[in-house]
C-alpha positions as CSV (number, residue, x, y, z in Angstrom):
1,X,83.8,95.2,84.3
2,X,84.7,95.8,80.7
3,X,84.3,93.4,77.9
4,X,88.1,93.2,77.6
5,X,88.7,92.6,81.0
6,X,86.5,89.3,81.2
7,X,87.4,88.0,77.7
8,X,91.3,88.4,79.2
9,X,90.2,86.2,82.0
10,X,88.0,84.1,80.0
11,X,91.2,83.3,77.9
12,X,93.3,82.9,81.1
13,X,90.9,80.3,82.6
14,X,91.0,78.3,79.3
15,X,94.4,78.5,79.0
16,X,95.3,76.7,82.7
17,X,92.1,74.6,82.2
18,X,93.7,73.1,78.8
19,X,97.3,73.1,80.5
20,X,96.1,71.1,82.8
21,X,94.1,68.8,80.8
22,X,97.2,68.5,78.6
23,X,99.5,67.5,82.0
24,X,97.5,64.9,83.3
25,X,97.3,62.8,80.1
26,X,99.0,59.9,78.6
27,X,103.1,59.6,79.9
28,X,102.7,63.2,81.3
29,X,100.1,62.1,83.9
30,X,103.2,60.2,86.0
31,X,105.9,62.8,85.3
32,X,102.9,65.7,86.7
33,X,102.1,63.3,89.4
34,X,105.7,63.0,90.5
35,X,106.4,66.6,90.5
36,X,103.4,67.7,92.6
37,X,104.3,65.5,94.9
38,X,107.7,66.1,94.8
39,X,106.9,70.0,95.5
40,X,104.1,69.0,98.1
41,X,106.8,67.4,100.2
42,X,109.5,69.7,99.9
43,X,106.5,72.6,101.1
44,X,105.8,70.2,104.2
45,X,109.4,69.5,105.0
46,X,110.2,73.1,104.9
47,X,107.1,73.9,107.3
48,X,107.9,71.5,109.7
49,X,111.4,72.7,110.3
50,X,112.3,73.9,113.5
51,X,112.6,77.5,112.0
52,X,109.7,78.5,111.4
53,X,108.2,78.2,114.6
54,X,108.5,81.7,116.0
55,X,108.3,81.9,119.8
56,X,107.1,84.7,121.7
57,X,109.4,86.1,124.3
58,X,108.4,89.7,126.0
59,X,111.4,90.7,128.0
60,X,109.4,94.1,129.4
61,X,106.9,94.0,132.0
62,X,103.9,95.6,131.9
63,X,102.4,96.8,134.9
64,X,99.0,97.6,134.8
């Protein structure tokens, strides 16, 4: 792996790790909270939903 490459994802990991840090902090800690679990719930209600569940139905008969 080149030297470019991993100081790339060096700066990538810092970036998110400082995002992050900067989220969950003072007033932003409740509004962060709120929307992750906001998002979280919408994701399992959308799972959940009769929909998704895929049922497997072979009309042809297979005769061994």
């Amino acid at each position: 792996m080149s030297t470019t490459r991993k100081i790339i994802i060096g700066v990538g990991l810092t970036s998110g790790a400082l995002l992050a840090a900067w989220l969950l902090t003072g007033s932003r800690k409740q509004k962060t909270k709120a929307v992750v679990v906001k998002g979280a719930r919408k994701l399992a209600q959308s799972l959940k939903t009769e929909d998704n569940v895929r049922a497997y139905e072979d009309s042809e008969v297979h005769y061994i």
